[in-house]
TIRO-2110 file (N, C-alpha, C; in Angstrom, 1 decimal):
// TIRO-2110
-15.6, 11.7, -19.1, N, 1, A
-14.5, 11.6, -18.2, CA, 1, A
-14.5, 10.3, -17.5, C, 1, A
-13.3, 9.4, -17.1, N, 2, A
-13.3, 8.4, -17.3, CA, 2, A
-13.0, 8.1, -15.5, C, 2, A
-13.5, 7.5, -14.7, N, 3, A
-12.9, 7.4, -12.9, CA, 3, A
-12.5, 6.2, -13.0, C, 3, A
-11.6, 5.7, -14.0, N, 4, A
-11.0, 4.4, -13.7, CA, 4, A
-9.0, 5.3, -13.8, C, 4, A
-8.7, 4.8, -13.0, N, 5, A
-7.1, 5.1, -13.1, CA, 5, A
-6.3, 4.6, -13.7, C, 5, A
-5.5, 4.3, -14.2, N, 6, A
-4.5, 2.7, -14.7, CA, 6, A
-3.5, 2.7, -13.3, C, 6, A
-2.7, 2.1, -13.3, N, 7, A
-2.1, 1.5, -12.1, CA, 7, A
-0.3, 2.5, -12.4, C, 7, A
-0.3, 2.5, -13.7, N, 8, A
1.1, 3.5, -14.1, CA, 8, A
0.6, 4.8, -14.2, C, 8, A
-0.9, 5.2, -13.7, N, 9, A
-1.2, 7.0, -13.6, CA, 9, A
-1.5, 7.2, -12.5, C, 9, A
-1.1, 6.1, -11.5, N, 10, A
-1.6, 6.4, -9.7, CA, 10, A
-0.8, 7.1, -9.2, C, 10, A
0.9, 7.2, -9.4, N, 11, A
1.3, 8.3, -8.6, CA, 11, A
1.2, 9.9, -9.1, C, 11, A
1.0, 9.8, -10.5, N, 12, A
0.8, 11.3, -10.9, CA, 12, A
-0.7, 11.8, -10.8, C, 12, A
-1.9, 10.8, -10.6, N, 13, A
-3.0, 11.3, -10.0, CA, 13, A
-3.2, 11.6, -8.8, C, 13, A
-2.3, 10.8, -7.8, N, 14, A
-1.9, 11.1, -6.7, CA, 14, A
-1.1, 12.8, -6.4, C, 14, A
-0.1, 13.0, -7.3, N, 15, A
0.6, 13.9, -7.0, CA, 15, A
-0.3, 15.4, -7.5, C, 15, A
-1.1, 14.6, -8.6, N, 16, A
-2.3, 16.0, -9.0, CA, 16, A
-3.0, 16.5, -7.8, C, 16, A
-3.8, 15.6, -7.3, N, 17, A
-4.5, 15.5, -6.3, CA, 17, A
-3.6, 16.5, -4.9, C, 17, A
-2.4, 16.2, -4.9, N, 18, A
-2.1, 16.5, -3.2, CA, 18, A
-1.7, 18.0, -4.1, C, 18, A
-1.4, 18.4, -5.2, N, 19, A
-1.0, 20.1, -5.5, CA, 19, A
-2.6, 20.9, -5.7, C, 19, A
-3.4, 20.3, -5.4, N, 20, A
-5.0, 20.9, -5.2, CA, 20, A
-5.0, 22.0, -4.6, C, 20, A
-4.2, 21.7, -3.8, N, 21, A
-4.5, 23.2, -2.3, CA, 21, A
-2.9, 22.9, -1.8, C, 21, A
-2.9, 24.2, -1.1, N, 22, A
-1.5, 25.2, -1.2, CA, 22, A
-1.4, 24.6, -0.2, C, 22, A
0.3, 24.3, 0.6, N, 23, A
0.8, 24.0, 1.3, CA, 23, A
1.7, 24.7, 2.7, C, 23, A
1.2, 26.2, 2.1, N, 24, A
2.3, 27.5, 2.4, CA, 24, A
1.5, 27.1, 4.1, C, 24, A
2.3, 27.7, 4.3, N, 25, A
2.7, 28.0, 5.8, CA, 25, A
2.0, 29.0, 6.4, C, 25, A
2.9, 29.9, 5.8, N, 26, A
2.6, 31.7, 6.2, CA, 26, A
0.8, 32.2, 5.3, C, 26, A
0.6, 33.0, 6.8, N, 27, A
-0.8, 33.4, 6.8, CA, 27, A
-0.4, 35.2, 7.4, C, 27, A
-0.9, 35.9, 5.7, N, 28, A
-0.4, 37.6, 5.9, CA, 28, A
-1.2, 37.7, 7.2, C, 28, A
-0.5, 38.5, 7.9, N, 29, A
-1.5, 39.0, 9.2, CA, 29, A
-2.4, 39.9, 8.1, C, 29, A
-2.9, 40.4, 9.7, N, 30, A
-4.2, 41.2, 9.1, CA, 30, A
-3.6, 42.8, 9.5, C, 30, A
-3.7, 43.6, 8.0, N, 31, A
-3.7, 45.1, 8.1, CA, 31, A
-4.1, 46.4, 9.2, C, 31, A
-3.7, 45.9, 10.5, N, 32, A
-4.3, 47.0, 11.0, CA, 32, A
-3.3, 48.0, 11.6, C, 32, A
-4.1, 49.1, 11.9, N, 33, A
-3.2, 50.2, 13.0, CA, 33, A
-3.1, 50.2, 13.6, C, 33, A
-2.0, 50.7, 14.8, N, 34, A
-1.9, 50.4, 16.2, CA, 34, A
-2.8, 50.3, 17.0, C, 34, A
-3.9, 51.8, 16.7, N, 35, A
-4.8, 51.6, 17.8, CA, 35, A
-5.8, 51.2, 16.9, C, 35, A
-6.3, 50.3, 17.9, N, 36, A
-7.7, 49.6, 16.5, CA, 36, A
-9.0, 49.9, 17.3, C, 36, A
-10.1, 50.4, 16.6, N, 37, A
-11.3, 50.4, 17.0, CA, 37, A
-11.8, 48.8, 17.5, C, 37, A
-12.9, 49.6, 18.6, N, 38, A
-13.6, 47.7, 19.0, CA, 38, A
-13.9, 46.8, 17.7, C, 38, A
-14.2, 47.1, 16.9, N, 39, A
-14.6, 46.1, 15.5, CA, 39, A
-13.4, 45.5, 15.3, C, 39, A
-12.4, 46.1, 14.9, N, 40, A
-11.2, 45.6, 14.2, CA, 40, A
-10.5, 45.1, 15.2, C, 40, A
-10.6, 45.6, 16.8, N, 41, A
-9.7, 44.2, 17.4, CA, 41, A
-10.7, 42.9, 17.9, C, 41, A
-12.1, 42.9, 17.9, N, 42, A
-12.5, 41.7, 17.9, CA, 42, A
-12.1, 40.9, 16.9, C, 42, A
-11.9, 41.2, 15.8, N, 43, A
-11.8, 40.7, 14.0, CA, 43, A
-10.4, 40.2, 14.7, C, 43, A
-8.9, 40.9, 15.2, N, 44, A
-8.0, 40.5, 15.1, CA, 44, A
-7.9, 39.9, 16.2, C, 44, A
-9.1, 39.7, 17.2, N, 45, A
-8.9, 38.7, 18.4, CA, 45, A
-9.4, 37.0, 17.8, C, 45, A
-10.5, 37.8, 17.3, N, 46, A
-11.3, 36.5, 16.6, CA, 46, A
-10.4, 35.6, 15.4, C, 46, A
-9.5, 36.1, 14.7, N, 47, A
-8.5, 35.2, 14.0, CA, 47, A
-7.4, 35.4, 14.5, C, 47, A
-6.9, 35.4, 15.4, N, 48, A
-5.2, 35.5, 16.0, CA, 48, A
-5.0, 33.7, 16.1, C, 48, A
-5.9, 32.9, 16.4, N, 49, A
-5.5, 31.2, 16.4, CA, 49, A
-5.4, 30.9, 14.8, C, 49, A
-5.7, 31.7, 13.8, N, 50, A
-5.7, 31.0, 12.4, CA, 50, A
-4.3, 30.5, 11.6, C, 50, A
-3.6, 31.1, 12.4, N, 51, A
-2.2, 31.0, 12.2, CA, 51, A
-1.5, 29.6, 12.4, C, 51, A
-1.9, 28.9, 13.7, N, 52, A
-1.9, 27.7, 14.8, CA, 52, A
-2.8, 26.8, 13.7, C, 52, A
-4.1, 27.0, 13.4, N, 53, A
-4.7, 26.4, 12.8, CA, 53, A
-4.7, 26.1, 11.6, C, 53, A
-4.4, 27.2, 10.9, N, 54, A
-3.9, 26.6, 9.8, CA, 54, A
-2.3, 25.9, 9.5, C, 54, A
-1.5, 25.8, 10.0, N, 55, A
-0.3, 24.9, 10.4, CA, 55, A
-0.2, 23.5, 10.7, C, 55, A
-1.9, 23.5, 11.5, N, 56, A
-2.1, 21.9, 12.1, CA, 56, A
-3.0, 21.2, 10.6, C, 56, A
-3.6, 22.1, 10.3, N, 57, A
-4.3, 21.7, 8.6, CA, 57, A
-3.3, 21.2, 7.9, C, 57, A
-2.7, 21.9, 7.4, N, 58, A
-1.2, 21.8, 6.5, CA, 58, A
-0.2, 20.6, 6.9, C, 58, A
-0.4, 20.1, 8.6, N, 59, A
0.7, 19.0, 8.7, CA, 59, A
-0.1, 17.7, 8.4, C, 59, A
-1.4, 17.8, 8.6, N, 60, A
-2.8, 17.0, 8.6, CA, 60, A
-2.8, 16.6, 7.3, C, 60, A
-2.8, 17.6, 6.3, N, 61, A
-2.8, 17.1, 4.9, CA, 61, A
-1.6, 16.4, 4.5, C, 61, A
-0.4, 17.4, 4.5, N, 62, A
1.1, 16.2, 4.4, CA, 62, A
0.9, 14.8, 4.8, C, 62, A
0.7, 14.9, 5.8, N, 63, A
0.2, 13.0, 6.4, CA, 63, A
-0.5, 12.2, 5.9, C, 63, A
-1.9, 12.5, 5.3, N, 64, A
-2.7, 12.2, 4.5, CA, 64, A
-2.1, 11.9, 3.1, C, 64, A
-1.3, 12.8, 2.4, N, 65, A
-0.8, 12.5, 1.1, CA, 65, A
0.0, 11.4, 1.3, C, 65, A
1.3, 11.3, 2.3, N, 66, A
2.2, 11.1, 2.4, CA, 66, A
1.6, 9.1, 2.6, C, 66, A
0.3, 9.2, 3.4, N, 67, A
-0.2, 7.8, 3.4, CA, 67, A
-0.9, 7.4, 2.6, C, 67, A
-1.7, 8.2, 1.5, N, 68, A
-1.8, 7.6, 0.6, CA, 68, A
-1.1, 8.0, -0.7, C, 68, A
-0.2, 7.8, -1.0, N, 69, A
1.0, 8.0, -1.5, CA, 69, A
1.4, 6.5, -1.4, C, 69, A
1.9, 5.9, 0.0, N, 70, A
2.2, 4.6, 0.2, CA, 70, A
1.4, 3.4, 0.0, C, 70, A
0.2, 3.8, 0.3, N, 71, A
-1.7, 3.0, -0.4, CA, 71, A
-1.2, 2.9, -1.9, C, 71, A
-1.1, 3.6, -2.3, N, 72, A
-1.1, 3.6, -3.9, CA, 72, A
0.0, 3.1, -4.3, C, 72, A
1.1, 2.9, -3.6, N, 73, A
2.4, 2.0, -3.9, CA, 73, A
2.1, 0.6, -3.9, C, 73, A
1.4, 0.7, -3.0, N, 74, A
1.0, -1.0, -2.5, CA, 74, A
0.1, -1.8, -3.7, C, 74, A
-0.8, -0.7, -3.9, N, 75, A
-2.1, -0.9, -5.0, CA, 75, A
-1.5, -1.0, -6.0, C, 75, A
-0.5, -0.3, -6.8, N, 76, A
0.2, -0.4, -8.0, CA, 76, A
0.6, -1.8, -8.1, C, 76, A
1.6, -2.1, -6.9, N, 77, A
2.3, -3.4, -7.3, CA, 77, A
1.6, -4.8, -6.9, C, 77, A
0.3, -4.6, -6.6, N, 78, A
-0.4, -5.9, -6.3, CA, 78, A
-1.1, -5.3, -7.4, C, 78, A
-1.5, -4.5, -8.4, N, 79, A
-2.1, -4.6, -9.5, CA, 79, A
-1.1, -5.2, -10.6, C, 79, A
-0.3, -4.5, -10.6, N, 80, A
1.2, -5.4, -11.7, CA, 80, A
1.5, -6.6, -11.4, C, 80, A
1.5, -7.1, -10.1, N, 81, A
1.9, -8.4, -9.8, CA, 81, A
1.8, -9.7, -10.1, C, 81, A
2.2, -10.5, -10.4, N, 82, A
2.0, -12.1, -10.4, CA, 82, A
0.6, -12.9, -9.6, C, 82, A
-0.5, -13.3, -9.6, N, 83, A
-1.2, -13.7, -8.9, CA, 83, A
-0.2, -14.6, -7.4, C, 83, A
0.7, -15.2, -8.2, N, 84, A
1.4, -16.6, -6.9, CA, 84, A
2.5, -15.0, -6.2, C, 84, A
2.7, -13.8, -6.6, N, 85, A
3.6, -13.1, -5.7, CA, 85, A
2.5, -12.4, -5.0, C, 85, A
1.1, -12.3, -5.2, N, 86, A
0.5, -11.3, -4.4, CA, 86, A
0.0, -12.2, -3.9, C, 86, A
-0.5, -13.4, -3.5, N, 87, A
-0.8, -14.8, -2.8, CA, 87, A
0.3, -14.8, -1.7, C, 87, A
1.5, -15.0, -2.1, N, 88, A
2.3, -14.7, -1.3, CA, 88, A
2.7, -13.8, 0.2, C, 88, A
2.0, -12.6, -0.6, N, 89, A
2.1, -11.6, 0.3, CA, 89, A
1.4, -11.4, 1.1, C, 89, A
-0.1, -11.8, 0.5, N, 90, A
-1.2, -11.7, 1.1, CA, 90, A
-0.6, -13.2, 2.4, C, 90, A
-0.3, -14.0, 2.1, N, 91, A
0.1, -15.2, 2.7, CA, 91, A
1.0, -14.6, 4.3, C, 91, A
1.4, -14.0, 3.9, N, 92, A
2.5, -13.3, 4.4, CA, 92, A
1.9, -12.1, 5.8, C, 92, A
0.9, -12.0, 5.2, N, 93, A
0.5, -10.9, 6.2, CA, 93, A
-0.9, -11.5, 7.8, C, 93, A
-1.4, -12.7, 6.7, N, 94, A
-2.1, -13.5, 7.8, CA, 94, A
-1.5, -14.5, 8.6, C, 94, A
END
């Protein structure tokens, strides 16, 4: 197996990469009866924030893709580039 990329499989390794793990939202509650024994409402005290938490995971990841997503745009076209156009740019930024 090969860990070199080419520069025309960066966004689809990219896009491989961010479908890894699930994006869903929704987190089934947890099955219980009205009146719940001490065990089962510590259990439903003790994950009642996973909901919150996993929400702030999920926007944390989007952000992360979504910036390197743009990393890898940049990387593509200073890999395809002209030496005097990425001189340029590089020129450009100092």
């Amino acid at each position: 197996m090969s860990s070199t990329i080419e520069p025309s499989d960066l966004a689809s390794a990219t896009a491989a990469w961010s479908g890894g793990a699930p994006l869903v939202l929704g987190v089934p509650p947890m099955p219980f009866e009205s009146a719940l024994d001490p065990a089962s409402a510590a259990a439903a005290a003790a994950t009642a924030p996973w909901s919150a938490t996993h929400a702030g995971m999920v926007a944390d990841r989007t952000a992360n893709v979504e910036d390197l997503a743009t990393a890898n745009g940049v990387t593509t076209a200073t890999l395809v580039g002209s030496d005097e156009a990425n001189a340029a740019t590089i020129g450009g930024v100092l």
